[in-house]
C-alpha positions as CSV (number, residue, x, y, z in Angstrom):
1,X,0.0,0.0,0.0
2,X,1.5,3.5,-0.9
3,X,0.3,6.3,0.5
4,X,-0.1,9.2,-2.5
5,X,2.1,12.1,-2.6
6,X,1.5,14.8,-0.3
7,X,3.5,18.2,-1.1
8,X,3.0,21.3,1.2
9,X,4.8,23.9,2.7
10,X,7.3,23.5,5.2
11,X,7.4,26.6,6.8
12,X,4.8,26.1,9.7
13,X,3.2,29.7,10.3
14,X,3.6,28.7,14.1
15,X,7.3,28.3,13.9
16,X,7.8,30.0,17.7
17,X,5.5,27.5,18.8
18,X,2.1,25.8,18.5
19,X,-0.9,27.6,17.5
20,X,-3.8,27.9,19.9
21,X,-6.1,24.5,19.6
22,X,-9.4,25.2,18.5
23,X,-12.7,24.7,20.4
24,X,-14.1,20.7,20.4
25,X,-12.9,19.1,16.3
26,X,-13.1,22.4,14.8
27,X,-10.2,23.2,12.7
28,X,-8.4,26.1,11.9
29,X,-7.4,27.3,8.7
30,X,-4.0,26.3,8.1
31,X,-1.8,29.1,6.0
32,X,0.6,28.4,3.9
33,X,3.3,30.6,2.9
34,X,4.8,30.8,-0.6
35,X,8.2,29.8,-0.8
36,X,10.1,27.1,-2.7
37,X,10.6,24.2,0.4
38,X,8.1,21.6,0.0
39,X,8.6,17.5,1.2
40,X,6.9,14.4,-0.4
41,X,5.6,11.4,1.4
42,X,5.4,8.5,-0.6
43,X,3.8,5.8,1.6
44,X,6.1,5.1,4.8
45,X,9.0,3.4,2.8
46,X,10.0,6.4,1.1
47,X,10.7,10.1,1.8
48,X,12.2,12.8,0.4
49,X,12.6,15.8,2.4
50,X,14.2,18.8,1.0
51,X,13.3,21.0,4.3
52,X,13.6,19.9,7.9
53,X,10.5,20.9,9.4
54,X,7.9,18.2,9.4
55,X,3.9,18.7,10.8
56,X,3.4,17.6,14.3
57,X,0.5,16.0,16.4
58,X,0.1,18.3,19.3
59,X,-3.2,17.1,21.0
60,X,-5.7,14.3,20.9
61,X,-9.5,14.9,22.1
62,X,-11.7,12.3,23.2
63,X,-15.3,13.2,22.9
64,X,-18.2,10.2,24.0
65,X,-21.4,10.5,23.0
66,X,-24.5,9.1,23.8
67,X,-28.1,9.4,23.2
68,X,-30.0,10.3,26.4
69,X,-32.8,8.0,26.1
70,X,-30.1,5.4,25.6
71,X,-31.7,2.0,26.1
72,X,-29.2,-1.1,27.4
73,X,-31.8,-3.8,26.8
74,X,-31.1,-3.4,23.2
75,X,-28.3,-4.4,21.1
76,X,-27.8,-0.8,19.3
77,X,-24.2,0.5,19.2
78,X,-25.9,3.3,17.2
79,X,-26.5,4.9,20.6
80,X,-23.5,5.9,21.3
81,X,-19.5,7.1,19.5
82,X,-16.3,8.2,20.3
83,X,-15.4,10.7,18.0
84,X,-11.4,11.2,18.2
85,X,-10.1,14.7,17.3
86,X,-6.1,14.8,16.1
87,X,-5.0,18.4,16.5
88,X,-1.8,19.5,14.3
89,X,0.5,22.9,14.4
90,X,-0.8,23.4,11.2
91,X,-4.3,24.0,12.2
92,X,-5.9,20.8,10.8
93,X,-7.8,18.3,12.6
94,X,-8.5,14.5,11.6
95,X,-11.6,13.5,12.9
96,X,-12.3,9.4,13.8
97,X,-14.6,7.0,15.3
98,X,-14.9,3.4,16.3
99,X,-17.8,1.3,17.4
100,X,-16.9,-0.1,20.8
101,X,-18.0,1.4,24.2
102,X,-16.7,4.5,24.3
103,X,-15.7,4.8,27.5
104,X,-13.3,1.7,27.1
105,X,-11.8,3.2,24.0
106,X,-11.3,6.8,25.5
107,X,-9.0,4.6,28.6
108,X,-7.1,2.7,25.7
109,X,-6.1,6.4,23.9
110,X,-5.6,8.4,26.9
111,X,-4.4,5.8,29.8
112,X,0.0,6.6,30.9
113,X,2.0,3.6,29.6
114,X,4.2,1.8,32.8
115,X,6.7,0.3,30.6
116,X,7.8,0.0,26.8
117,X,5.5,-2.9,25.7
118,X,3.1,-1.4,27.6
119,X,2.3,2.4,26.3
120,X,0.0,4.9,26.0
121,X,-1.8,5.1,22.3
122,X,-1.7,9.0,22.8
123,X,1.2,9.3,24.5
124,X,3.4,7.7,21.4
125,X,1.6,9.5,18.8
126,X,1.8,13.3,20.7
127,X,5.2,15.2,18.4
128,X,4.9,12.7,15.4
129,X,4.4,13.5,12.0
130,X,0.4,12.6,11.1
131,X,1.2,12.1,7.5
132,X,2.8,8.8,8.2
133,X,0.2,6.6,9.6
134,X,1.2,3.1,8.7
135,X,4.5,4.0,10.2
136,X,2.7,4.8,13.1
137,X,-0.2,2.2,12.9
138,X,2.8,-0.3,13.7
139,X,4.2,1.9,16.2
140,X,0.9,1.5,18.2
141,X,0.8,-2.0,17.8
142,X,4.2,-2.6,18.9
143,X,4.1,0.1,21.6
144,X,0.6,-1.2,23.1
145,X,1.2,-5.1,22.7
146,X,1.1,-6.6,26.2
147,X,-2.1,-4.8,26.3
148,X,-3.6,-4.5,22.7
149,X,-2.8,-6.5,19.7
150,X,-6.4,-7.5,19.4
151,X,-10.1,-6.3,21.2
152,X,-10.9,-2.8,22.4
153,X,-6.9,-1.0,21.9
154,X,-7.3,-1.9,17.9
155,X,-10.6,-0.5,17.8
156,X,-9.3,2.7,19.6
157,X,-6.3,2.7,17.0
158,X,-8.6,2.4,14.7
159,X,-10.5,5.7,15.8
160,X,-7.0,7.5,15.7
161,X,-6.0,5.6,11.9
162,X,-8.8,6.9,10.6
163,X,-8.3,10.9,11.8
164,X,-4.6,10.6,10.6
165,X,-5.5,9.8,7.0
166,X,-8.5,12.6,7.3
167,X,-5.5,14.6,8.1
168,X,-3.5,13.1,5.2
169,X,-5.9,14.2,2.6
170,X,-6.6,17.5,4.0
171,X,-3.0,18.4,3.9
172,X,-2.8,17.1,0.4
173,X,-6.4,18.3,-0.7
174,X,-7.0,15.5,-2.1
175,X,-9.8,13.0,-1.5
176,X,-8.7,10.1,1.4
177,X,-9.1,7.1,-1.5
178,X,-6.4,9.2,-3.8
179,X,-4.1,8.5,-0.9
180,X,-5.1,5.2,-0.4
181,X,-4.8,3.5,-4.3
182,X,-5.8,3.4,-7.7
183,X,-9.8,4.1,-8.4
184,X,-11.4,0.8,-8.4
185,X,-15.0,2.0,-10.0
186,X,-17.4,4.8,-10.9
187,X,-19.4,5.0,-8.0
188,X,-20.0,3.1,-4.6
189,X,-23.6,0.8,-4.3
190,X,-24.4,1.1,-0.6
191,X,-27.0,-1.8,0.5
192,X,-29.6,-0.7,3.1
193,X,-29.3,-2.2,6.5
194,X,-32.4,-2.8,8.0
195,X,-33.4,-3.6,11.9
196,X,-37.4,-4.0,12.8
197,X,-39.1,-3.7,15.7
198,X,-42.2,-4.9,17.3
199,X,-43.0,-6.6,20.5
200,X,-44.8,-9.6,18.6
201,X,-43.7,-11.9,15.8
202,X,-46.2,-10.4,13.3
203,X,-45.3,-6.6,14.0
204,X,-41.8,-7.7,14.0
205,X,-42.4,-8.7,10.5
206,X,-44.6,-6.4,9.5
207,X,-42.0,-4.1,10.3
208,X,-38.8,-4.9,8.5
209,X,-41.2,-5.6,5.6
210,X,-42.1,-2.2,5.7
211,X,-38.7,-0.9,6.0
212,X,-38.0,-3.4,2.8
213,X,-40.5,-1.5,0.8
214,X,-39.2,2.1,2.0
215,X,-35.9,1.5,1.1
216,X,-36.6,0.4,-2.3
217,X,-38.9,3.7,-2.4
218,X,-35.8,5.7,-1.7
219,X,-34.1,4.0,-4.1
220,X,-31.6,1.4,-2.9
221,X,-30.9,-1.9,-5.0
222,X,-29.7,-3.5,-2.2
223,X,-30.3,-4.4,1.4
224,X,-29.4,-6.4,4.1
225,X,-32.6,-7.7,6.4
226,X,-32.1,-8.3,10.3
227,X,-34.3,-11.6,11.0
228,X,-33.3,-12.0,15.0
229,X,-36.0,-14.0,16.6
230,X,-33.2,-15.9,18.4
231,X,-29.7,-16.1,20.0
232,X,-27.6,-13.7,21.4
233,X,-28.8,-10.5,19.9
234,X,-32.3,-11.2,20.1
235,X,-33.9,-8.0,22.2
236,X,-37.3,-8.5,21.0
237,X,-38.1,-10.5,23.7
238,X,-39.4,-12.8,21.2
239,X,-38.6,-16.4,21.0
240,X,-39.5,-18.1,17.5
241,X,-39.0,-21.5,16.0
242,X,-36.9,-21.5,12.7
243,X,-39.3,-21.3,10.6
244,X,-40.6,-18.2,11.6
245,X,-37.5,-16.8,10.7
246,X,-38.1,-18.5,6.6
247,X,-41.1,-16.6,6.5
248,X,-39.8,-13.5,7.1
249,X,-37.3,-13.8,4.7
250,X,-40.0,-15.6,2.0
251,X,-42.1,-11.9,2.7
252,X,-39.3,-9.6,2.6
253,X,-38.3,-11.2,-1.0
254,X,-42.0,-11.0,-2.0
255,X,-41.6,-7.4,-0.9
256,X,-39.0,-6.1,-3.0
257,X,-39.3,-8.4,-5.6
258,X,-36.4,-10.6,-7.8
259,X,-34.2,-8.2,-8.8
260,X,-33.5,-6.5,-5.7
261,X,-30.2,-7.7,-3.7
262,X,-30.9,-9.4,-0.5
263,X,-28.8,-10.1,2.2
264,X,-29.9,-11.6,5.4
265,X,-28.3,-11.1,8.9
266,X,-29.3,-13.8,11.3
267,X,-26.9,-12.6,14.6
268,X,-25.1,-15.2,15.4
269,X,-28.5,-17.4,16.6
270,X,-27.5,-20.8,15.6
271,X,-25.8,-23.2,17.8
272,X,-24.0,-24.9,15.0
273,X,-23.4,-25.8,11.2
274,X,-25.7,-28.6,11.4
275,X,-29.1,-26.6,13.0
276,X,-28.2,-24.1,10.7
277,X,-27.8,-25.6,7.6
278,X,-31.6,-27.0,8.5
279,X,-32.9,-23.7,7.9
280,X,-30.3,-22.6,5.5
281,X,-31.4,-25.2,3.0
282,X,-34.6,-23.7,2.6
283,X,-33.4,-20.7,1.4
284,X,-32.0,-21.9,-2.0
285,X,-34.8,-20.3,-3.9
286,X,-34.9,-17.1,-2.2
287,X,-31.7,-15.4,-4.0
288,X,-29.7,-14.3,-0.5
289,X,-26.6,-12.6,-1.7
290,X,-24.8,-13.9,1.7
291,X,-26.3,-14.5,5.6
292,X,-24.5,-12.9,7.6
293,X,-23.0,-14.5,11.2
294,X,-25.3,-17.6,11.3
295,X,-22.9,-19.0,14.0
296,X,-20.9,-17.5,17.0
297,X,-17.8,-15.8,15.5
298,X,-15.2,-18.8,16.9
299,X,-16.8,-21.7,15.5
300,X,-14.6,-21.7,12.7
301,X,-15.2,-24.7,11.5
302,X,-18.6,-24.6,11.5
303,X,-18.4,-21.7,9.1
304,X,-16.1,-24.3,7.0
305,X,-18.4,-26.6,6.9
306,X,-21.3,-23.6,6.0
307,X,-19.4,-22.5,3.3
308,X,-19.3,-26.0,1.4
309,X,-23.0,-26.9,2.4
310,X,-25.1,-23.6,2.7
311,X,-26.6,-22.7,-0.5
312,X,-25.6,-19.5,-0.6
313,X,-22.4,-17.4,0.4
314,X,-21.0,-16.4,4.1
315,X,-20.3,-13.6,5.5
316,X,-19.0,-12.3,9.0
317,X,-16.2,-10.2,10.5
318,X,-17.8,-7.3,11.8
319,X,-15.7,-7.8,15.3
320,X,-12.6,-9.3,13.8
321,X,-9.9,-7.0,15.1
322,X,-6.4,-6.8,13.0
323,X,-5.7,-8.6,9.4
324,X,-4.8,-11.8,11.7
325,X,-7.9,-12.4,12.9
326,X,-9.3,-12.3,9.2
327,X,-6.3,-14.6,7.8
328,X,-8.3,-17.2,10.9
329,X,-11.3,-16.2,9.3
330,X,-10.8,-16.9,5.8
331,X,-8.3,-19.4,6.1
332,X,-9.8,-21.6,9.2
333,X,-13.2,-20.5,8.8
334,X,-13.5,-20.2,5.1
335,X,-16.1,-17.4,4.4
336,X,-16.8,-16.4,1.4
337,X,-17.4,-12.6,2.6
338,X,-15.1,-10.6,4.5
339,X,-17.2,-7.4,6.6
340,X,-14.4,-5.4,8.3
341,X,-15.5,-2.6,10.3
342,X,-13.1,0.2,9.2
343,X,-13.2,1.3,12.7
344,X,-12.8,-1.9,14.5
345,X,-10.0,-3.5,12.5
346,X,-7.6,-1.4,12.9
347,X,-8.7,1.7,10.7
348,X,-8.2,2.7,7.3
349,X,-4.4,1.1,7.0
350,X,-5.1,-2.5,8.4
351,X,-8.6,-2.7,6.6
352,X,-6.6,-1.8,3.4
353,X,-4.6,-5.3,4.4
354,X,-7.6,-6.9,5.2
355,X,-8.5,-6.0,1.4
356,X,-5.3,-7.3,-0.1
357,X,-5.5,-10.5,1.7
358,X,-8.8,-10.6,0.7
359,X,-7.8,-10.3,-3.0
360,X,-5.2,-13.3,-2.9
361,X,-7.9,-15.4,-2.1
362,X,-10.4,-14.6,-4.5
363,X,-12.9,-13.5,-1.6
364,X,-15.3,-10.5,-1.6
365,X,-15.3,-7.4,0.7
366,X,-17.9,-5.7,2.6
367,X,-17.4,-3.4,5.0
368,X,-19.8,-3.6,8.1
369,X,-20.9,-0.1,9.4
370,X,-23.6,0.7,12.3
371,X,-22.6,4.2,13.6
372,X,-22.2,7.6,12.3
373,X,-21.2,9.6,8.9
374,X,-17.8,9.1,10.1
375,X,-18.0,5.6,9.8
376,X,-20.0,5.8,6.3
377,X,-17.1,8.1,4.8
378,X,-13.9,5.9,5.9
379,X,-16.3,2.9,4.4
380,X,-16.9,5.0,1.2
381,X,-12.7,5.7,0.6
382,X,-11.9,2.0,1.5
383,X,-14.4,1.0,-1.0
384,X,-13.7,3.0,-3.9
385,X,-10.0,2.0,-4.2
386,X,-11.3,-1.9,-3.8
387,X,-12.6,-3.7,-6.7
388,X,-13.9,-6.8,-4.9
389,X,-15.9,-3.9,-2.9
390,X,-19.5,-4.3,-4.6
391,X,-21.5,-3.1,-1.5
392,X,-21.2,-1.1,1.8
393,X,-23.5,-1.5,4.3
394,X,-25.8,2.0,5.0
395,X,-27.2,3.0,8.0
396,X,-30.4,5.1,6.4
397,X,-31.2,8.0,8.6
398,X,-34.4,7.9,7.4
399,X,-34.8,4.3,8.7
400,X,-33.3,4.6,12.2
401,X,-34.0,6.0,15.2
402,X,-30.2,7.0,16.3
403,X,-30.0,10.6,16.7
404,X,-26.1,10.5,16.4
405,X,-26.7,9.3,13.2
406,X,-29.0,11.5,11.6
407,X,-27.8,14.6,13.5
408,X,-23.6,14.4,14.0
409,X,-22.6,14.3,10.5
410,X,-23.5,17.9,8.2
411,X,-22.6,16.6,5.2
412,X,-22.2,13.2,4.5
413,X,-22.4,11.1,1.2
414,X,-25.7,11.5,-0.6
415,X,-27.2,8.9,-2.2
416,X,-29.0,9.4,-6.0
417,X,-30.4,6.9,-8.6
418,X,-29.1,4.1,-6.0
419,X,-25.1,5.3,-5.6
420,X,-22.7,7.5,-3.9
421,X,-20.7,9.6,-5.6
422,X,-17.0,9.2,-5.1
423,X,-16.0,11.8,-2.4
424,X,-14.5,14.6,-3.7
425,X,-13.7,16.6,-1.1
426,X,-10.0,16.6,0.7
427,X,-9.8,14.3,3.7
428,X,-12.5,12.2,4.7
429,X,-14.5,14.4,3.2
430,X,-17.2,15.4,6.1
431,X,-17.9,17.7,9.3
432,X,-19.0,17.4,12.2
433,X,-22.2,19.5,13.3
434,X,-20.4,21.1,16.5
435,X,-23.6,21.7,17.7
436,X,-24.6,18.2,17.8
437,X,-21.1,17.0,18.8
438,X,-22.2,19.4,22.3
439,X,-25.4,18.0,23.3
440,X,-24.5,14.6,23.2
441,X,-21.3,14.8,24.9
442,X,-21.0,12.7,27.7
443,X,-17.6,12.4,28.9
């Protein structure tokens, strides 16, 4: 992976010093001055400086949000964010989120280190240069092992992966996929991701058909229906056979017809490959793109055995954390669909890995997301340098109840005639309603 060149000024306007950090993740305008002293980064393996002066982190801000009628009996992480803000002595701020308690993620960035295998993620990062970040993805790792190298410290890397290459394209004005690789396609199909509600099996289905319809009205080709009647993510307070769960999936294909593109999340309900492939096999006729976590993440062979009996494709890996647990995921556990959450794995540089290894084995990629515009955008750049990218999941505002998500992000990718348009503007490519970013500020 090569990270595209960025060329500014090295004469920081705040030689004697650092400027003043703006309020909350608002930026300031950064000034260049004429002259003839510019560097180029070219990925982390090459660099050619011809002045001395390099861009320096000088602050990280943690800001947790949550809704305040947040309910716990539900299985919503759309209730709550970290937004991380990376401040520069340039004046610009990357902005990044993951989707893990906030709280947890806050102690992994801001907790002291006590030894050298053992540090603190914004404690190695504070005087760096931010337009290296897969130099400094692997300084993390290394620096936070004996307390990271998988769970909540890569998801809190992640956070802070994802503001450096915001950063990265800001400084270069350029578009966070033009730093990332080649353009992979024209435009980026998002599905619609779809969870019902409804305290009885019939409004339950009644529900997400509904939402089926809707989406279709507002143009998506593609979604991606939650059936949980069952297992661990079942908050309905329902408890339905199997079959229950056929029919809903029988009505929401009756729904949008044949030549929309179905997915079907299931949540992890099935004990094993053998009670799920009893459903499973019913399904053939039903055109399911891929079902989504039919078993408990560590069954891996069970998702093996899934992926040479099921009649249609696998997918999972919306928790995996770092390229490794995906090589135990494709390798071991055989899916056929690799769903890394940008913010999870790792950010922007280790789901870019996650991509290439998904490449080399001939396996598709689509990125799970279930929080904010943040979230949507870093999905968006990762996908439109990856041409074994067809989908990314979509959160709909209009089809959700999260207020972080319809409220936190001004302008976020549109979508028109069933696309998004390539982002176009430098960085990530979005910003943060500050108002918003206030009134749901919790810690």
């Amino acid at each position: 992976m090569v990270l595209g060149e960025i060329r500014r000024n090295v004469h920081s306007p705040h030689a004697g010093g650092y400027p003043p950090k703006p309020p909350g993740c608002i930026a300031a305008t950064p000034r260049l001055i004429g002259g003839t002293k510019t560097r180029m980064i070219a990925g982390t393996k090459t660099r050619t400086a011809l002045g001395s002066n390099t861009m320096k982190i000088t602050d990280i801000e943690c800001h947790i949000l949550l809704v305040p009628d947040v309910r716990k009996d539900v299985t919503s992480s759309a209730q709550d964010d970290i937004v991380v803000c990376v401040h520069t002595d340039e004046g610009i701020v990357g902005i990044g989120e993951t989707d893990v308690n906030p709280w947890i993620a806050k102690a992994c960035i801001e907790a002291p280190g006590t030894h050298t295998m053992g540090l603190g993620l914004k404690e190695m990062l504070m005087g760096e240069d931010p337009l290296q970040p897969e130099r400094l993805w692997e300084k993390l790792y290394t620096g936070s092992a004996m307390n990271g190298r998988r769970g909540a410290v890569i998801c809190a890397m992640g956070a802070l992966d994802i503001a450096l290459w915001d950063i990265c394209g800001k400084a270069a004005g350029k578009p966070c996929w033009q730093l990332l690789g080649e353009q992979a396609k024209p435009h980026i199909v998002p599905y619609a991701s779809l969870q019902p509600t409804g305290d009885s099996y019939e409004a339950y289905r009644d529900s997400l058909v509904a939402w089926a319809s809707r989406a279709r009205e507002l143009g998506f080709t593609a979604g991606k229906m939650e059936v949980t009647l069952s297992g661990p993510y079942n908050h309905s307070g329902l408890d339905e056979p199997d079959d229950k769960i056929t029919e809903i999936v029988a009505a929401c294909r009756a729904a949008v017809g044949p030549d929309f593109v179905m997915m079907v999340d299931v949540q992890y309900t099935w004990s094993d490959a053998d009670v799920a492939l009893r459903t499973l096999g019913e399904w053939a006729d039903l055109d399911i793109y891929f079902v989504e976590t039919p078993l408990q993440i560590d069954d891996l062979e069970g998702y093996a055995r899934l992926h040479h009996r099921a009649p249609m494709p696998i997918a999972a890996g919306e928790w995996q954390t770092t390229r490794f647990e995906f090589a135990e995921l494709m390798d071991a556990g055989m899916i056929d669909v690799a769903q890394p959450d940008v913010g999870r794995v790792g950010g922007l540089t280790e789901a870019r890995r996650v991509c290439e290894m998904a490449a080399a084995r001939n396996r598709r990629i689509v990125p799970h997301c279930w929080k904010t515009g943040i979230g949507i955008a870093a999905a968006a750049h990762l996908a439109a340098v990856t041409a074994h990218c067809p989908f990314i999941e979509f959160l709909p505002s209009e089809l959700c109840d999260s207020a972080l998500r319809k409220e936190l992000v001004d302008d976020e990718l549109r979508l028109e005639e069933g696309v998004l348009a390539l982002p176009k503007k430098p960085g990530l490519g979005i910003e943060i309603n500050q108002d918003a970013l206030k009134h749901y500020r919790v810690g």
